[in-house]
C-alpha positions as CSV (number, residue, x, y, z in Angstrom):
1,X,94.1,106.2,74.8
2,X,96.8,104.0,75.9
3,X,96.5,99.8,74.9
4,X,96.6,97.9,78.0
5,X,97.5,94.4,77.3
6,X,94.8,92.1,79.1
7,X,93.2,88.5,77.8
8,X,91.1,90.9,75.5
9,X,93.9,92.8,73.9
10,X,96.6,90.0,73.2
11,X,100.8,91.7,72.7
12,X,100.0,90.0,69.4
13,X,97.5,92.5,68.5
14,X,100.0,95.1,70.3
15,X,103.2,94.4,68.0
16,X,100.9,94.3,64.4
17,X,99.7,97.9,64.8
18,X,101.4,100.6,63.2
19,X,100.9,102.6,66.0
20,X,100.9,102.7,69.8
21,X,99.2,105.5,71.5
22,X,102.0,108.0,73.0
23,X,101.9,110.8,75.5
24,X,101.1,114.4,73.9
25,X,104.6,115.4,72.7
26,X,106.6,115.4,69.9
27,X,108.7,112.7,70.2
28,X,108.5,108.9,69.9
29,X,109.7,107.1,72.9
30,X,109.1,103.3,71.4
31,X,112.8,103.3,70.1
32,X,115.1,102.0,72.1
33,X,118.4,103.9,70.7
34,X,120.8,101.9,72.8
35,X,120.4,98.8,71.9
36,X,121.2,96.8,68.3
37,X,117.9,94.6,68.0
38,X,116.4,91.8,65.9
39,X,112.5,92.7,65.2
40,X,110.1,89.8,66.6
41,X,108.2,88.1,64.2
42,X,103.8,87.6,64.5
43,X,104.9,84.0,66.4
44,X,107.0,85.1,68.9
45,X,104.8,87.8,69.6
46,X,101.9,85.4,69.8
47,X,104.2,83.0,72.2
48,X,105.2,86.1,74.2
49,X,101.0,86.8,74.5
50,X,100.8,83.2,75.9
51,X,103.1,82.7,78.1
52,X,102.3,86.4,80.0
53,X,98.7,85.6,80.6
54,X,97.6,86.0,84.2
55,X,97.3,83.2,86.0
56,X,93.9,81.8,86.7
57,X,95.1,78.7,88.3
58,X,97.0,79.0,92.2
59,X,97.3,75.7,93.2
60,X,100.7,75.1,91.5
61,X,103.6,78.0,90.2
62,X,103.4,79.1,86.5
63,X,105.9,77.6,83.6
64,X,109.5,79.4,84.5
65,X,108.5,81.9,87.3
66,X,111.0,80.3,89.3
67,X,113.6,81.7,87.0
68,X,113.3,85.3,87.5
69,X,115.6,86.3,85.6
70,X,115.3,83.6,82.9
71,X,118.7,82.2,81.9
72,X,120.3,85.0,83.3
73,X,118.9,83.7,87.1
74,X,121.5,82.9,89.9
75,X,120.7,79.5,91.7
76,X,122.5,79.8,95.2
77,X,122.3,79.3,99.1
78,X,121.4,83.0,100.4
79,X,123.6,85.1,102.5
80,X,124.9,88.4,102.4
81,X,126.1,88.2,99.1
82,X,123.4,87.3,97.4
83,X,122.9,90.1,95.5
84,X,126.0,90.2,94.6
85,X,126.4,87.7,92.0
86,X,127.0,88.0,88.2
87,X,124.1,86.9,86.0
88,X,124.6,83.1,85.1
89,X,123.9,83.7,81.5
90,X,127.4,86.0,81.4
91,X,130.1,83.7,80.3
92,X,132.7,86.4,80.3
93,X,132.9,87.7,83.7
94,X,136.7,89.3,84.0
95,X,135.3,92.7,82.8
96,X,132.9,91.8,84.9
97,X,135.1,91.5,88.4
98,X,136.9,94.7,86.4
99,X,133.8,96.5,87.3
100,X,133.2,95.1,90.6
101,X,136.9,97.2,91.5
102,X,135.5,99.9,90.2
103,X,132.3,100.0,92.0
104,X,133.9,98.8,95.2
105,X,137.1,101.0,95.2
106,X,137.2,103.6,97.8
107,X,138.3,107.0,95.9
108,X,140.7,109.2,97.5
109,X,140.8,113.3,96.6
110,X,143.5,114.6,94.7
111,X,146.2,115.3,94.4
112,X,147.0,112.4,95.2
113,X,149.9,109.2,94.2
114,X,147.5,107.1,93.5
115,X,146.7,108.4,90.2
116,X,144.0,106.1,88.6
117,X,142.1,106.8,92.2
118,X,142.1,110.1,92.7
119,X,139.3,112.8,91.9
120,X,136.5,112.2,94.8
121,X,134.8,115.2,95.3
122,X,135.3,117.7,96.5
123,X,131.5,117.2,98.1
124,X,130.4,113.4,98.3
125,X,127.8,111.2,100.0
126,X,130.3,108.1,99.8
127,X,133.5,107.2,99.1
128,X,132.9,103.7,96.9
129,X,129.7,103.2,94.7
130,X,129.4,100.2,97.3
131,X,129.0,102.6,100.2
132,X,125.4,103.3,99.2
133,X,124.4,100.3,97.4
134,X,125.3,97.5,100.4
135,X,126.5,94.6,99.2
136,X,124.7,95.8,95.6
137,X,121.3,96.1,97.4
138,X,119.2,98.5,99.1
139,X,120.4,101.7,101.0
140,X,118.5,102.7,104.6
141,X,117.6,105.6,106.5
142,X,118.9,106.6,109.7
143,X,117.3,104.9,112.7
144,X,118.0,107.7,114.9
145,X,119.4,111.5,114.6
146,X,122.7,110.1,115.9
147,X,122.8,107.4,112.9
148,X,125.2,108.7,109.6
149,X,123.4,109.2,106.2
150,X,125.4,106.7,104.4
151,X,122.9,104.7,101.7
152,X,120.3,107.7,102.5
153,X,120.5,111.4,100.0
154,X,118.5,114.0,100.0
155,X,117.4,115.8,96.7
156,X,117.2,119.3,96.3
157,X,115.6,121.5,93.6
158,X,113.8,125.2,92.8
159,X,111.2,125.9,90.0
160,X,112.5,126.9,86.4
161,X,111.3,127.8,83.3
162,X,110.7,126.1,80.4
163,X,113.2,125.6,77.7
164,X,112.6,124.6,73.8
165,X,113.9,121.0,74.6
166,X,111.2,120.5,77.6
167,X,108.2,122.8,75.8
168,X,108.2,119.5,73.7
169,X,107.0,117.7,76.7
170,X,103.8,118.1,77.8
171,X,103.1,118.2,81.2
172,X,106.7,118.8,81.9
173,X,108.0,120.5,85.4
174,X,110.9,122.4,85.2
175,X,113.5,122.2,88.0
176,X,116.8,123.4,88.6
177,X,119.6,122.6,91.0
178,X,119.0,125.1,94.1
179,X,121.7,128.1,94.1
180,X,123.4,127.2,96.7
181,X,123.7,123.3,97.7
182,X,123.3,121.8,94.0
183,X,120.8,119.1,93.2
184,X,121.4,116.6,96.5
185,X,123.2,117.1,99.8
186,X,126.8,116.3,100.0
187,X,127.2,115.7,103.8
188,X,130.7,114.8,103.5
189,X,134.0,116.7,101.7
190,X,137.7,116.4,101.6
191,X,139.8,117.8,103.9
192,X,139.9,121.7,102.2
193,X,136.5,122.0,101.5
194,X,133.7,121.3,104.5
195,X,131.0,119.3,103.8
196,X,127.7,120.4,102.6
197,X,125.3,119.9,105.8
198,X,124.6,117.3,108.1
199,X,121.4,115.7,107.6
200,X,119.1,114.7,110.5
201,X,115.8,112.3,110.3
202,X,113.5,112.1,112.9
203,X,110.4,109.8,113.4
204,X,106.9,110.4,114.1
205,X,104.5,107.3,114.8
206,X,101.7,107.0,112.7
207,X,99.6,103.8,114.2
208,X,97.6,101.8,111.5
209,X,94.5,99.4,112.5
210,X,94.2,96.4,110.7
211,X,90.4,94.6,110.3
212,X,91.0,92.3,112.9
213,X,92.1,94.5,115.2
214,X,96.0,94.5,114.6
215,X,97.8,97.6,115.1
216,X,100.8,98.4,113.0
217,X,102.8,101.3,113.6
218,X,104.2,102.8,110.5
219,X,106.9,105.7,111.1
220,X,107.0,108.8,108.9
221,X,110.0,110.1,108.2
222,X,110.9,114.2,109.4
223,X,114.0,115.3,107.8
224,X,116.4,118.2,108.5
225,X,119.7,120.5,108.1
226,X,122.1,121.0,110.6
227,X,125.6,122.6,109.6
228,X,124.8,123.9,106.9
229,X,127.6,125.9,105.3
230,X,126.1,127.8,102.6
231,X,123.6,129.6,104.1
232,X,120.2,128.7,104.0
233,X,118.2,127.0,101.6
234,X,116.0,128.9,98.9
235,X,113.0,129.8,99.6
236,X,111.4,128.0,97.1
237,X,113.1,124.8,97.5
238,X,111.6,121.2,96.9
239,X,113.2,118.4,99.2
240,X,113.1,114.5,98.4
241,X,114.6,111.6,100.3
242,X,116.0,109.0,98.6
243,X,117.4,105.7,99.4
244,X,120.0,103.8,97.0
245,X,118.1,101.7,95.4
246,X,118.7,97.5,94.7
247,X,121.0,96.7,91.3
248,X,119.9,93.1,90.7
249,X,118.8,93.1,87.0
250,X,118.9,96.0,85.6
251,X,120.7,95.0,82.3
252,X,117.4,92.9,82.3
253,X,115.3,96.1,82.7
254,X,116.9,98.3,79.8
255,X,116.4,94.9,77.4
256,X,112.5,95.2,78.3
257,X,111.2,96.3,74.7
258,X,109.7,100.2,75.2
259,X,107.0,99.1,73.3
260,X,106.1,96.9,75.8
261,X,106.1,99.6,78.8
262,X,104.3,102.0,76.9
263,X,101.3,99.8,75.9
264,X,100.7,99.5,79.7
265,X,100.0,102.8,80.5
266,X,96.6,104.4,80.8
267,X,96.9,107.9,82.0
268,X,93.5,108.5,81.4
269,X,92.1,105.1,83.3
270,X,90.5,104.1,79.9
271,X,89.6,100.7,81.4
272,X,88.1,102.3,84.4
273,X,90.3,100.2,87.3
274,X,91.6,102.8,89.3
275,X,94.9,102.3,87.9
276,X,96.5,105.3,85.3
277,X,99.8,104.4,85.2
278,X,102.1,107.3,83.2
279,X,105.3,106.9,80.8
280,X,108.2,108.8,81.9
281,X,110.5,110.3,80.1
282,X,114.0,111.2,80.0
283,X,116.5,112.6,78.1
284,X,119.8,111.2,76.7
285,X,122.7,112.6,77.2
286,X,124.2,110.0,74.6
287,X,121.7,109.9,72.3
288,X,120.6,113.9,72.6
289,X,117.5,113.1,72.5
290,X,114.2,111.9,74.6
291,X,113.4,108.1,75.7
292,X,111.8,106.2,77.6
293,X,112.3,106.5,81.9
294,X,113.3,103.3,83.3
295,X,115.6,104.0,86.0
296,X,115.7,106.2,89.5
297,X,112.7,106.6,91.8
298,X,111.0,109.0,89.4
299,X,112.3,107.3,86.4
300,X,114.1,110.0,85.4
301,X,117.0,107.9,83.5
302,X,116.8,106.0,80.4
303,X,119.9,103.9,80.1
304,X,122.1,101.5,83.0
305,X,125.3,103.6,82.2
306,X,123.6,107.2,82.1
307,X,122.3,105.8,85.6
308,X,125.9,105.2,86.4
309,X,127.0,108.1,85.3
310,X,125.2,110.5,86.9
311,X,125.7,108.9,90.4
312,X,129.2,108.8,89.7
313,X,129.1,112.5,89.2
314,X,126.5,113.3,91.9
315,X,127.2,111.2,95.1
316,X,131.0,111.0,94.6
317,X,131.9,114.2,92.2
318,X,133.8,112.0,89.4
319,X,133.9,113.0,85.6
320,X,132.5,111.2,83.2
321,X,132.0,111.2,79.7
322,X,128.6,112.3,80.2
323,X,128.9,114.5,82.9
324,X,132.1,115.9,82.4
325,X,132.8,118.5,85.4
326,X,135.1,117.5,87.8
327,X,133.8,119.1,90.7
328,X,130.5,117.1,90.4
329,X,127.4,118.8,92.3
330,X,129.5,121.8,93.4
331,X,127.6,124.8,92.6
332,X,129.1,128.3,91.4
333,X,128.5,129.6,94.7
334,X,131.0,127.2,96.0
335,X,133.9,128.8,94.9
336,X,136.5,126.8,97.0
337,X,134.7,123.3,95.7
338,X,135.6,124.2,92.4
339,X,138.5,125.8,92.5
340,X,140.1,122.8,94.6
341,X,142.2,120.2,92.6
342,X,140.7,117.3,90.5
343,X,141.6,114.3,89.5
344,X,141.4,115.7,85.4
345,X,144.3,117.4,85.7
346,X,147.6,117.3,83.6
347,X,146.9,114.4,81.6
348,X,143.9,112.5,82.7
349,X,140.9,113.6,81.0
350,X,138.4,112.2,83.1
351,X,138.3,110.8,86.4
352,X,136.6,107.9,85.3
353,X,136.8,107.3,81.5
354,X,135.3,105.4,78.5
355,X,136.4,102.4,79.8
356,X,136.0,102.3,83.2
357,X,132.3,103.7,82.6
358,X,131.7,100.6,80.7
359,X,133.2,98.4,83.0
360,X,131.1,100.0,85.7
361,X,128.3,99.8,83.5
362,X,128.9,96.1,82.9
363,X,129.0,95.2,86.3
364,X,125.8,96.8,87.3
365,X,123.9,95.7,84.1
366,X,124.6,91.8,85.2
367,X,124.6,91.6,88.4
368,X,122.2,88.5,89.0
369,X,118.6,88.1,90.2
370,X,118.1,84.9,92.7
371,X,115.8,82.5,92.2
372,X,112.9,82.2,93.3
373,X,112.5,80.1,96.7
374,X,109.7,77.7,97.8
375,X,107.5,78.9,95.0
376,X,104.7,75.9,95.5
377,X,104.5,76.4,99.5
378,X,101.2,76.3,99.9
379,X,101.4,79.6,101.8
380,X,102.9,81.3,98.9
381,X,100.6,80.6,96.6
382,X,98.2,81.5,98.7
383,X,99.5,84.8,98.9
384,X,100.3,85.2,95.1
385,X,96.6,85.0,94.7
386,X,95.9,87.5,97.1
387,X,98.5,89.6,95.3
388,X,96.7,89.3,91.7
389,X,92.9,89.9,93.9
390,X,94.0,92.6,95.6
391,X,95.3,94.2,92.2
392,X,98.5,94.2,93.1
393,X,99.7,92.7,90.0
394,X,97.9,96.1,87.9
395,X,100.9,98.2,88.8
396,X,103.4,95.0,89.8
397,X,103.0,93.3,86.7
398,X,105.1,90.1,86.7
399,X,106.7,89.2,83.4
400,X,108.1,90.5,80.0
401,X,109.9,89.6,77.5
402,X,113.3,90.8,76.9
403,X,114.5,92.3,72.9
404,X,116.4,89.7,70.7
405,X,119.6,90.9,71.0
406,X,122.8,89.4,69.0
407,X,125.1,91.5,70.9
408,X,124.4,90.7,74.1
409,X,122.9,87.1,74.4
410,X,123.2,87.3,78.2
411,X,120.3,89.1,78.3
412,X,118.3,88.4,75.1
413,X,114.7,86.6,74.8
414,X,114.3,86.1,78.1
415,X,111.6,85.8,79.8
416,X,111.9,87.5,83.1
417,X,109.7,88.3,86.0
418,X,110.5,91.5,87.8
419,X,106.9,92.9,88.7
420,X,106.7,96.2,87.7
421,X,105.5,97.9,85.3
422,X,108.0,100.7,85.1
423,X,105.7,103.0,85.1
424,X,104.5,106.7,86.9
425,X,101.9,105.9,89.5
426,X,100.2,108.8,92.1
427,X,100.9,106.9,95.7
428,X,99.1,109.4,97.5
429,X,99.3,111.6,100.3
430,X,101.1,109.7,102.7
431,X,104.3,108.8,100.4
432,X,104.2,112.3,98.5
433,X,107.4,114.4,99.0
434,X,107.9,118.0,97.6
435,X,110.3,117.8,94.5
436,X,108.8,116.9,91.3
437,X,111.2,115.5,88.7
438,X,110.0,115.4,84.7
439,X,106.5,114.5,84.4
440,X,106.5,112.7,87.6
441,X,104.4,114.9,90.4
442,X,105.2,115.2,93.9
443,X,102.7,112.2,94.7
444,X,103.9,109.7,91.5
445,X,106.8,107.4,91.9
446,X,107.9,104.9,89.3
447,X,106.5,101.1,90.4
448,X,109.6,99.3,92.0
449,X,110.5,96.4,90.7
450,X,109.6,93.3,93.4
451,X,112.4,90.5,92.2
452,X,114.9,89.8,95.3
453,X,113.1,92.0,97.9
454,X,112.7,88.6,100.1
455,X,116.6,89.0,100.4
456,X,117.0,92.7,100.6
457,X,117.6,92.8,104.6
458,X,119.5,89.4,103.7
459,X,122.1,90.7,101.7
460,X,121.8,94.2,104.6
461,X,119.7,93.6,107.8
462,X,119.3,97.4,107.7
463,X,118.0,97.6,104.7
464,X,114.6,99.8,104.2
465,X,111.7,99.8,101.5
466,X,110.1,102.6,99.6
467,X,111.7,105.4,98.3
468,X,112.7,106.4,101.4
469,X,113.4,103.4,103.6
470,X,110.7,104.5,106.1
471,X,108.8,101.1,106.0
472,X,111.0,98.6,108.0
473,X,109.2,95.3,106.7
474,X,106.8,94.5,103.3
475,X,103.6,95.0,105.7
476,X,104.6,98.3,106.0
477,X,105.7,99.7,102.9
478,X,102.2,97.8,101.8
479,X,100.3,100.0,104.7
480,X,102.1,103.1,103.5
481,X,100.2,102.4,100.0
482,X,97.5,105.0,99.0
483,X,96.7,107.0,95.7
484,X,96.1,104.6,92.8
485,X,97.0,101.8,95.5
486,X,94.1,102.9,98.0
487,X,92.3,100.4,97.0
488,X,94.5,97.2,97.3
489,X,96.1,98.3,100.9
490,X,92.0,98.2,102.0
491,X,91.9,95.0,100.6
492,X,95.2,94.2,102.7
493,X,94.3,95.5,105.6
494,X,91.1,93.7,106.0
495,X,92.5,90.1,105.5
496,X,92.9,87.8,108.7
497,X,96.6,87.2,110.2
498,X,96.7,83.8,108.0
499,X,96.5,85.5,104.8
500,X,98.5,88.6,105.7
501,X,101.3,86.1,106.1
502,X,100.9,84.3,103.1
503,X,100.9,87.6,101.5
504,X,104.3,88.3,102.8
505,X,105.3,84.9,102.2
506,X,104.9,85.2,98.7
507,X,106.9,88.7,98.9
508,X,109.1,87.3,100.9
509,X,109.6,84.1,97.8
510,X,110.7,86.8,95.1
């Protein structure tokens, strides 16, 4: 059984047991190896209780909700750079604009003159980390077949078996890159080596009827290969769409206490809400060794610079530390991908080393959440407590409390306010795709973090929602909803215009 903390079972009570309840496996995910920590004390534990208790009161904003990011929030007018921002609790920010060159520089293939740039490829989806991630927010899919891919991937695996390291999982689903294409589609290459495929979306209309009448007409997504250049795909290949996902706060994210995520699961619905949320897990490359999910739609990275890493490696096929080959997601079918020059060649080691990877890591750990905006409208806190009715808040739970950490005060003992729980949730049917990743099924996605996603089509008016940008406003990525979630889009959908817009309203204020 998994503790879920509620007005009945206070974090107090959470952080003086000796044990939390873990997933059937033989390791311990509640240690967070990457960061150097202070241990909380009874009091701040009990404060931390407090001040996380679920609002009973909507006729005025809760202490600090405002500040969604606590000290680390960004206070400023929104345009397209809002997202953009480094965390106002950083005080040294020249590594900071260091990274910001590194995730906006467009890589060029090599050889090349340009030494310290060379290296992309030879497959990529983009030629600058800020290709995908517009202006460090959300990615979209294509509108049309004659659209471009760019901020949109699609993920490719086949079946595997076991090995000792995942036999110590249980429940884990093996995967492999497929044979041919490698574990996403590259649809774009340098000039000696042809791009991957060419990949196609379609729509088909899928009308929803509200209670009053209203009919919304969601869009499900129909994607496909054209060009492909390595044959055709396995036969027993699983696809999955992806969009890049927002960066705002993820520094924040990693500092949430694993501890904290864990005691929120309930795989077995224990408390008998509807609501089994599941712990992922991942393993370190760094740290050889399983920990806790946090990142990627399936949460299937535990740490901001793995994260980094592996799209570094994936989308534009540069070496890392971690993932050291310099042909990235080339496969040994692709003999001319890996056989064509890299950027690691003669003296460099990696294309992007130690210290760029930290830089880059930097950057993207503290880029800053915005505050919130017109947080006691009456219309928004209207909708916040249709939110916590509906039972939105079980899965988008609002606040934590970040570690004490005396390396990195930027982003210790805060109290932040992403909503999400971090967790492995079954969406149903209607969002399922057919790849699972780790523990996570075809049907379960990790919860989404909610902070800034009033100013995702601010900061990229193309911008899409859910994991893969099908729903082009909150109603609809709400409508697309089902699985543990049934039950709150029924409550949405039966709501009268005026509260559907408060709802959004308050969406729209995070």
């Amino acid at each position: 059984m998994f503790l879920r903390p509620t007005p009945h079972a206070p974090l107090a009570a959470l952080f003086l047991t000796t044990t939390i309840a873990l997933p059937a496996m033989a390791v311990d995910l509640s240690q967070d190896l990457h960061l150097s920590l202070q241990p909380r004390t009874t009091a701040e534990a009990a404060r931390i209780d407090a001040v996380r208790q679920a609002p009973t009161d909507f006729t005025t904003p809760q202490p600090f909700e405002t500040l969604s990011a606590g000290r680390a929030t960004v206070a400023i007018a929104p345009d397209e750079k809002v997202l953009s921002h480094p965390a106002a609790s950083l005080d040294e920010t020249l590594d900071f604009e260091l990274g910001r060159s590194l995730f906006e520089k467009l890589w060029v293939a090599a050889p090349s003159s340009t030494r310290a740039s060379d290296g992309l490829g030879p497959i990529y989806n983009a030629r600058a980390c800020s290709g995908c991630h517009i202006n460090d927010g959300r990615g979209h899919a294509p509108s049309s077949p004659q659209d471009d891919a760019k901020s949109f991937a699609l993920k490719l695996s086949i079946p595997a078996p076991l090995d000792d390291r995942m036999s110590e999982i249980e429940g884990w689903i093996a995967t492999q890159p497929e044979p041919n294409y490698g574990s996403q589609i590259q649809d774009f290459a340098t000039a000696t080596v042809g791009a991957e495929a060419q990949i196609i979306v379609t729509y088909n209309p899928h009308p929803v009827t509200l209670g009053d009448g209203t009919v919304v007409t969601l869009r499900r997504p129909d994607v496909s290969l054209t060009q492909m250049t390595h044959g055709a795909l396995h036969d027993d290949v699983m696809l999955s769409p992806r969009i890049a996902p927002p960066l705002a706060g993820l520094g924040l994210i990693e500092a949430i206490p694993a501890a904290d995520i864990l005691a929120l699961a309930d795989p077995e619905d224990a408390d008998g809400n509807g609501i089994s949320g599941r712990a992922a897990v991942a393993w370190s490359v760094e740290h050889d060794t399983w920990m806790l999910g946090r990142f990627g739609h399936k949460a299937t990275q535990p740490t901001v610079r793995q994260q980094v890493a592996g799209a570094l490696s994936t989308d534009l096929g540069l070496s890392t530390p971690l993932f050291p080959a310099p042909w990235g997601d080339c496969t040994e079918a692709q003999t001319d991908c890996r056989t064509a020059p890299h950027g690691d060649q003669d003296v460099r080691v990696h294309e992007v080393d130690d210290i760029g990877l930290d830089l880059m890591t930097l950057y993207t750990a503290n880029l800053g959440v915005p505050e919130r905006r017109n947080a006691a409208a009456p219309p928004v806190l209207r909708g916040k407590e249709i939110f916590h009715t509906a039972g939105c808040a079980d899965c988008h739970t609002p606040s934590f409390v970040t570690h004490r950490l005396p390396d990195q005060p930027e982003r210790s003992f805060q109290l932040i306010w992403p909503y999400s729980d971090f967790l492995l949730h079954d969406m149903g049917d209607g969002l399922r795709d057919s790849r699972p990743e780790g523990l996570a099924t075809e049907r379960e996605w990790r919860t989404p973090p909610l902070w800034g996603i009033g100013l995702a089509q601010t900061a990229s008016a193309e911008a899409g929602f859910l994991h893969d940008g099908r729903a082009r406003t909150l109603m609809e990525a709400v409508l697309w909803h089902g699985g543990e979630a049934a039950a709150s889009q029924a409550h949405v959908r039966q709501l009268n215009e005026t509260d559907r817009a408060a709802l959004i309203a308050f969406l729209e204020s995070l």
